[in-house]
Backbone as CSV, one residue per row, in Angstrom:
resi,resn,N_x,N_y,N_z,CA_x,CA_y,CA_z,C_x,C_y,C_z
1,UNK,78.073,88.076,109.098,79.060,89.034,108.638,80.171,88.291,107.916
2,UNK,80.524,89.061,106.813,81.944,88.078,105.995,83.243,89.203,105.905
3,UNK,84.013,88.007,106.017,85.287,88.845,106.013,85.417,89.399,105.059
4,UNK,86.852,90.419,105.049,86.695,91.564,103.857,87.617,90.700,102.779
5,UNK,88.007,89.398,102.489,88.498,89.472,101.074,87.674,87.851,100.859
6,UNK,86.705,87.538,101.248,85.917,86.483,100.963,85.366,86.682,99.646
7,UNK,85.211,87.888,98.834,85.055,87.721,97.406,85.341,89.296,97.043
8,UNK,84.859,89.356,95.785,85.554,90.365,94.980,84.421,91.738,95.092
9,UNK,85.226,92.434,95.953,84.689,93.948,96.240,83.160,94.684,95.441
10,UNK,82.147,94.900,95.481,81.642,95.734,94.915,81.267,96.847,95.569
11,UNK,81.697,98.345,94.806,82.133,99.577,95.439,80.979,100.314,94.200
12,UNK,80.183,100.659,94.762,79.303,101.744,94.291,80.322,103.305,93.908
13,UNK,80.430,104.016,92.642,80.614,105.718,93.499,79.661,106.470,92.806
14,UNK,79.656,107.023,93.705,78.552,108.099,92.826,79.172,109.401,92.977
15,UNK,79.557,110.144,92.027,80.726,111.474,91.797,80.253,111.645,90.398
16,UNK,79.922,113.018,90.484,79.376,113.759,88.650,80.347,114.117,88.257
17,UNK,81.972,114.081,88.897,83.002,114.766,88.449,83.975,113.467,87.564
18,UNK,84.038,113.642,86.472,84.648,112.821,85.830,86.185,112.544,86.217
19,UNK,87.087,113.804,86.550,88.292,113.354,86.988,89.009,112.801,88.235
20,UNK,87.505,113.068,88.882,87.631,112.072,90.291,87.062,110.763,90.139
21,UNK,86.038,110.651,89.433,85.888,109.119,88.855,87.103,108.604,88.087
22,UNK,88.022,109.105,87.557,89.109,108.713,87.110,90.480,108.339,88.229
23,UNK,90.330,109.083,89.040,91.484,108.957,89.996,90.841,108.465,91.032
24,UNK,89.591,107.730,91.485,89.129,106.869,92.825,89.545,105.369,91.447
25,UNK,89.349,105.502,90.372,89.481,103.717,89.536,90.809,103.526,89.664
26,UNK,91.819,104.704,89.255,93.057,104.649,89.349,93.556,104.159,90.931
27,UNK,92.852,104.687,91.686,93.427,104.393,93.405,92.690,102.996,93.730
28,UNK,91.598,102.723,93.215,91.475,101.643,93.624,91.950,100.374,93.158
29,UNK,92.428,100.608,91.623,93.061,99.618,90.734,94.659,99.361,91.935
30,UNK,94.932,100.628,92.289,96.312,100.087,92.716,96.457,99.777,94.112
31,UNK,95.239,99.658,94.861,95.361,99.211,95.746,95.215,97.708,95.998
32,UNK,95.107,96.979,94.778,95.737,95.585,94.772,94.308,94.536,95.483
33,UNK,93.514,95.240,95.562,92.270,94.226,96.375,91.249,94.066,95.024
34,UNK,90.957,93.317,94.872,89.970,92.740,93.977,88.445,93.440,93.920
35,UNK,88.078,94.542,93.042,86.891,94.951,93.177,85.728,95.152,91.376
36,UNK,84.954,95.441,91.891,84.173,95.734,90.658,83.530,97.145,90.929
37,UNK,84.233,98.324,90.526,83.632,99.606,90.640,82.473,99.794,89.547
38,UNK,81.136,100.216,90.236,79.936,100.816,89.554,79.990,102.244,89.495
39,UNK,79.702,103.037,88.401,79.735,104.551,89.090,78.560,105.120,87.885
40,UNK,78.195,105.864,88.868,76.954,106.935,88.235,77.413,107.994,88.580
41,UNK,76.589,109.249,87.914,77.030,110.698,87.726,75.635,111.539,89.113
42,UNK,74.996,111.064,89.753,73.589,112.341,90.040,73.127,111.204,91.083
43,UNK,72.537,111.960,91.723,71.907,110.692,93.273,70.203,110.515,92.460
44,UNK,70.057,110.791,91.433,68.402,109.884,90.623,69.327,108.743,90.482
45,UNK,70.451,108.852,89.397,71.127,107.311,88.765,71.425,106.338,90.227
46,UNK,72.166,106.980,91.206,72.151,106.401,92.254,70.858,105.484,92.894
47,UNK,70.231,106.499,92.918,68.592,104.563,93.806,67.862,104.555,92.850
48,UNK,68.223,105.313,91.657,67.930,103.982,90.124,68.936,102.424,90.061
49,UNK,69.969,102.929,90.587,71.265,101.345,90.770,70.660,100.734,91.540
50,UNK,70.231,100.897,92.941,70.313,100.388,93.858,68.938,99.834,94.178
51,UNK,67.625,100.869,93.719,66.359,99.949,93.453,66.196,98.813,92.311
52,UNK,67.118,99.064,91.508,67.248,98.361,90.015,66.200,98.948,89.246
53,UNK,66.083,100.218,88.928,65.020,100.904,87.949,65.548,101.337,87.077
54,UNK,65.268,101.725,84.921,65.483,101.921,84.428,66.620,100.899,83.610
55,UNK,67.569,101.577,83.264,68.753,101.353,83.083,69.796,100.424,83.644
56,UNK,68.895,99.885,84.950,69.863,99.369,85.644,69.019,98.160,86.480
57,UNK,67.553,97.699,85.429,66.856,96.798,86.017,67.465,95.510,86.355
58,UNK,68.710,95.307,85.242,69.244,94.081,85.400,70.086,93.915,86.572
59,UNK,69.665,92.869,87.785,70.642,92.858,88.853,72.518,92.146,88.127
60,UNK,72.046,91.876,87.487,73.566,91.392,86.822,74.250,92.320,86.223
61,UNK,73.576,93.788,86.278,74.270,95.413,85.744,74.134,95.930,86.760
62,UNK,73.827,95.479,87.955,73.739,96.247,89.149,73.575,95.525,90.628
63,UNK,75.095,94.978,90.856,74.963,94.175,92.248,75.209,95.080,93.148
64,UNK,74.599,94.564,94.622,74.498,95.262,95.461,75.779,95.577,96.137
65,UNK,76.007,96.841,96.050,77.549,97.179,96.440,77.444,96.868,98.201
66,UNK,78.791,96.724,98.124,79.241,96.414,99.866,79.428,97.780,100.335
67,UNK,79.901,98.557,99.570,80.868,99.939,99.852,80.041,100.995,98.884
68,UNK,79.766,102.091,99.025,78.962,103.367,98.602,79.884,104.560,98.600
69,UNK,80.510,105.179,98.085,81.374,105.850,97.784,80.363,107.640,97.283
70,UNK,79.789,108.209,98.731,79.177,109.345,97.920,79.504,110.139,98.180
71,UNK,79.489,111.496,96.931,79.716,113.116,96.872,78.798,113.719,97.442
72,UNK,78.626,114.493,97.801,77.587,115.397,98.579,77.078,115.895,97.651
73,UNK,77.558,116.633,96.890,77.195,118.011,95.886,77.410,117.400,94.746
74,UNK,75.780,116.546,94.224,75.749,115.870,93.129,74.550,116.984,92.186
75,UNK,74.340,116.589,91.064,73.162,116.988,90.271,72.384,116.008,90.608
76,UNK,70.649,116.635,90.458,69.247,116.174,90.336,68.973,115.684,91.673
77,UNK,69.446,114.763,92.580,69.334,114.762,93.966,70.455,114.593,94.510
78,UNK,70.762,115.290,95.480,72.132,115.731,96.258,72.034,114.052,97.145
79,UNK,73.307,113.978,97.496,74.132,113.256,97.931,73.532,113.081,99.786
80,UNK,72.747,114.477,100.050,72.473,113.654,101.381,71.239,113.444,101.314
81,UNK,70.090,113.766,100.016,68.928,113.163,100.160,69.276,111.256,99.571
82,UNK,70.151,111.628,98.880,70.628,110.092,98.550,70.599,108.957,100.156
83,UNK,71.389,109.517,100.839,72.177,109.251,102.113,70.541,108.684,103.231
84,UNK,70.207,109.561,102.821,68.711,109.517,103.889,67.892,108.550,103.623
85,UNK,67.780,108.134,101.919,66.990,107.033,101.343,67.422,105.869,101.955
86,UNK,68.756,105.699,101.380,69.422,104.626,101.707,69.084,104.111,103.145
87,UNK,69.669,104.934,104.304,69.183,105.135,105.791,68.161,104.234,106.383
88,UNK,67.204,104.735,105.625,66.005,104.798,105.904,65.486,103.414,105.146
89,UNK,65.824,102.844,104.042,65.449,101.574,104.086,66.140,100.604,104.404
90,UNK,65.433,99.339,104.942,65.620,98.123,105.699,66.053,97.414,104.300
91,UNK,66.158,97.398,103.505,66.842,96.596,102.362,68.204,97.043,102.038
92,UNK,68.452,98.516,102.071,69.506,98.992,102.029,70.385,99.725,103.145
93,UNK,70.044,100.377,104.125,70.656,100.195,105.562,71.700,100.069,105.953
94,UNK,71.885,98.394,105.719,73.059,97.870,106.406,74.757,98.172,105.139
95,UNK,74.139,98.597,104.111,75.628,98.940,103.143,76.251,100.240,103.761
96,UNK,77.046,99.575,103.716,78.291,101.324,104.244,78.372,101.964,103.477
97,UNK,78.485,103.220,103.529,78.435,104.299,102.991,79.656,105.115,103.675
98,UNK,80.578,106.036,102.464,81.384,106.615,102.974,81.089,107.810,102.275
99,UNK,80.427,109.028,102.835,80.559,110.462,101.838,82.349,111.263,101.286
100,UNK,82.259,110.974,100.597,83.833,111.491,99.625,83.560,112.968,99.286
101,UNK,83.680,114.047,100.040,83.191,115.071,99.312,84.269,116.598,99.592
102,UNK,84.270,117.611,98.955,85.279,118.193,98.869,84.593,119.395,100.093
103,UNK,83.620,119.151,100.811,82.827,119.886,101.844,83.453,119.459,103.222
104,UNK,84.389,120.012,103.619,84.717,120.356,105.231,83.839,121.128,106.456
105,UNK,82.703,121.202,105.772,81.995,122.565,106.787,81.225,121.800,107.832
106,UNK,81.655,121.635,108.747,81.278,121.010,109.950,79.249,121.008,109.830
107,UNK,78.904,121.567,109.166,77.563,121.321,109.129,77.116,120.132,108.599
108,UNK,77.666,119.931,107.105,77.445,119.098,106.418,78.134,117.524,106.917
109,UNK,79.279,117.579,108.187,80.046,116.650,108.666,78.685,116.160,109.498
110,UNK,78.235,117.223,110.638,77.468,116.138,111.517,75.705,115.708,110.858
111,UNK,75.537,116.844,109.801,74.360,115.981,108.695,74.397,114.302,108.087
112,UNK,75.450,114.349,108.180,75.770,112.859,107.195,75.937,112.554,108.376
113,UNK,76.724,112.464,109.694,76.920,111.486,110.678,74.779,111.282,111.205
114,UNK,74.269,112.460,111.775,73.391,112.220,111.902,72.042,111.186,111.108
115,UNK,72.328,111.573,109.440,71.819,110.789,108.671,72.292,109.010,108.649
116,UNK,73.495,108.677,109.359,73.858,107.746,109.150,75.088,106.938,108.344
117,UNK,75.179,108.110,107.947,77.157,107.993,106.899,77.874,106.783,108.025
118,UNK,78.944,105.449,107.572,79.519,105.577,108.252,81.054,105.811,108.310
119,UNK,81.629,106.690,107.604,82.343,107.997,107.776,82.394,109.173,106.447
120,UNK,83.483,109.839,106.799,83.303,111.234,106.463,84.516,111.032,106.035
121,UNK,85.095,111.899,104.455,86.318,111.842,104.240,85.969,113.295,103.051
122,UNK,86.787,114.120,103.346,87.432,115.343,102.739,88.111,114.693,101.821
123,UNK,88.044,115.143,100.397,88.686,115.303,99.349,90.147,116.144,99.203
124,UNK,91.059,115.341,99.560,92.401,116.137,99.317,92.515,116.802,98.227
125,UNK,93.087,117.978,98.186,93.499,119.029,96.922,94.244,118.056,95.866
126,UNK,95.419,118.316,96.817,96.063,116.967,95.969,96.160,116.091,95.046
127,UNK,96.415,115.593,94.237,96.387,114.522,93.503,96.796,113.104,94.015
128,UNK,98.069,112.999,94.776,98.845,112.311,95.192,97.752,111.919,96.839
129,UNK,97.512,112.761,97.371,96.996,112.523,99.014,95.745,112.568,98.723
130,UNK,94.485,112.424,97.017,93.302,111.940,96.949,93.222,110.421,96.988
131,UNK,94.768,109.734,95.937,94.630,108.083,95.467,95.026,107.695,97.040
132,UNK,96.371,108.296,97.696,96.015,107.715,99.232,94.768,107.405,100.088
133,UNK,94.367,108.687,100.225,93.083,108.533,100.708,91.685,107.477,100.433
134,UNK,91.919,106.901,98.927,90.755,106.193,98.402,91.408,105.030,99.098
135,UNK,92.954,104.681,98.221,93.258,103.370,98.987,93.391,103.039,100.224
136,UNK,93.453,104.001,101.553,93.283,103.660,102.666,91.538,103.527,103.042
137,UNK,90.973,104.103,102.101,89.222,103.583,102.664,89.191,102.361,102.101
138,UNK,89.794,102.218,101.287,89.507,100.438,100.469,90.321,99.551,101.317
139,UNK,91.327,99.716,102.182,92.068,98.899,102.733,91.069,98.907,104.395
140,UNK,90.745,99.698,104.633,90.084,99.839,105.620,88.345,98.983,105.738
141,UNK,87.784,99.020,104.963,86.441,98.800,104.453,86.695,97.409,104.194
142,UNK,87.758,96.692,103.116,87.728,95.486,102.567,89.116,94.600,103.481
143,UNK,90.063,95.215,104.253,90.788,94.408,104.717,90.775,94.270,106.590
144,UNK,89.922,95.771,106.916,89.893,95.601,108.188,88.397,95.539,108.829
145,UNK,87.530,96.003,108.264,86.309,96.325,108.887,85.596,94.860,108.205
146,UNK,84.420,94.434,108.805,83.689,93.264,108.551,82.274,93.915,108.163
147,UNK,82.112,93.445,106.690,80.820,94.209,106.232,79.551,93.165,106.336
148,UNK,78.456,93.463,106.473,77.539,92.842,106.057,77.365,92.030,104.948
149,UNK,76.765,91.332,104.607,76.460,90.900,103.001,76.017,89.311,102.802
């Protein structure tokens, strides 16, 4: 296990919503920790990144993120068949995964815990209490928790 600022962050997100891909770069830029954000739009582009298929054969266009940043309610494959792949393989497994999604409905909370999420974070309305929220998972993930890798 390595500590969280032994090198420079790589943070998967996968969000089809462009202005939340804009305001998780913005929150994570200012949370002052050193990262390299990847982001795709749909959970196909997602374990197209992460198998390295297509577009993204080159592992030098696609390192293996420490941190997984997923929406639930993506296009072409949703966010918890994403969740389940991942899960479920022994190559990919051990990356954390945090679902970011604007879904509070206690169904979809203990789906992802059951699938293996390891946590759950509601999308603040907000503008101001969304960039909090990113930068306390990035401070949390990269300055307190000890990831694999």
């Amino acid at each position: 296990m390595r500590g969280a600022r032994s090198k420079t962050a790589v943070i998967l997100l996968v969000e089809d919503d462009p202005d939340y891909q804009r305001l998780t770069k913005r929150a994570l830029e200012a949370g002052g920790i050193p990262n390299e954000l990847f982001v795709v739009d749909d959970g196909e582009q997602a374990l197209d990144y992460l198998y390295r298929r297509g577009e993204f054969a080159d592992p030098n266009l696609s390192p293996r993120p420490d941190l997984i940043l997923l929406d639930l309610n993506l296009p072409k494959l949703d966010g918890r068949a994403v969740l389940k792949t991942i899960k479920q393989d022994p190559e990919l497994r051990r990356i954390a995964v945090v679902v970011v999604s604007t879904s509070c409905d206690e169904k979809d909370v203990l789906l992802s815990y059951e699938l293996g999420v390891n946590s759950y974070v509601t999308k603040p309305s907000q503008m101001d209490s969304f960039m909090k929220a990113i930068r306390d998972l990035h401070y949390y993930w990269f300055d307190v928790a000890m990831l694999s890798g």
